[in-house]
N, C-alpha and C positions, 0 to 999 in steps of 0.2 A: 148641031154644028156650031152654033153661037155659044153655046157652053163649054167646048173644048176650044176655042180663041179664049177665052175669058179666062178658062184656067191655065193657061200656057199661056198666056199675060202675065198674069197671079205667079204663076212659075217663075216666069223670067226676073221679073220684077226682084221678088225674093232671092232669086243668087247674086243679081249683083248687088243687092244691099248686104247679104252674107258675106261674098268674096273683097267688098268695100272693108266693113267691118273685120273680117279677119285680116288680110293685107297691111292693114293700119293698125293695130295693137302688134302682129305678129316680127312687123320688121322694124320695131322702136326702139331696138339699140343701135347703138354706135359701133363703129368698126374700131379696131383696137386701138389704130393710127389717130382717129380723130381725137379720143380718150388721150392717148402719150400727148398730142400739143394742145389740147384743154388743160392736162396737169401743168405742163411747158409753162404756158400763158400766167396761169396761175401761181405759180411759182417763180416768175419774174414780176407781177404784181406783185407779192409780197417782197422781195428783195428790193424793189424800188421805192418801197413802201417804207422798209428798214431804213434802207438809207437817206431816205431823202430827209426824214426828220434830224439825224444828226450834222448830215450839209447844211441845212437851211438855220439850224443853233450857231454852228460853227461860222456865217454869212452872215449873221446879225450879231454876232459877238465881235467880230472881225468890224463891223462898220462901226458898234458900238467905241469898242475903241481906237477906230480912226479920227471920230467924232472927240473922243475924249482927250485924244493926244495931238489935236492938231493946232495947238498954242494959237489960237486967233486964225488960221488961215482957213479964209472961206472956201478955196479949193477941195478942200480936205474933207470940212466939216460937208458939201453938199456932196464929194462921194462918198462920205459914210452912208449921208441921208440916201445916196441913188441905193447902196447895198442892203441896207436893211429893207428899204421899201421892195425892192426888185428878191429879195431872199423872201419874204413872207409872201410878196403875190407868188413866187413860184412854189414856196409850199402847199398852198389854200389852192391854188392849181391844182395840185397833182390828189391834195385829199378829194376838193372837188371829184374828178375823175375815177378816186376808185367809188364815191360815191355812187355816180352815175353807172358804172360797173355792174354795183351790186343791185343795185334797181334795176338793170337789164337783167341782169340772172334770175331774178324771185320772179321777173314778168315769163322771162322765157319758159325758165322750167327749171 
């Protein structure tokens, strides 16, 4: 009697580590919708990616020469300085972030 408890232990034991193990490789994908706004995400990452390099050129060019053309007026010359400085931290922002991005994806999966 203590032999057939021990092997219907032994039984049981083993289908839910089987129905564990199959359950979790078998339903690993993603449903389609999740897939279309993973691509979504990703393809508005890179388009802010595109563009924010050429904003952030055009914001330090722009302050460069407000700095240059502002014949002695210190006005001028510290919002150039506000634009340059406030256009590079907002690029280094945004690289930052797809950095941090792509560190979350290589951990996730």
């Amino acid at each position: 009697m203590k032999k057939k408890k021990i092997i219907y232990i032994i039984f049981i034991i083993l289908l839910t580590i089987t129905l564990i193990a199959i359950t979790t490789n078998t339903y690993a994908a993603d449903p389609k919708i999740v897939t279309k706004i993973k691509k979504a995400f990703e393809q508005i990452e890179d388009w802010i990616i595109k563009i924010a390099t050429p904003a952030a050129a055009v914001a330090v060019g722009t302050g460069i020469f407000m700095k240059k053309f502002s014949f002695g007026d210190e006005e001028r010359i510290r919002t150039g300085k506000k634009i340059i400085r406030s256009a590079l931290f907002s690029y280094a922002f945004i690289l930052a972030i797809d950095l941090i991005l792509a560190a979350i994806k290589t951990l996730v999966g």
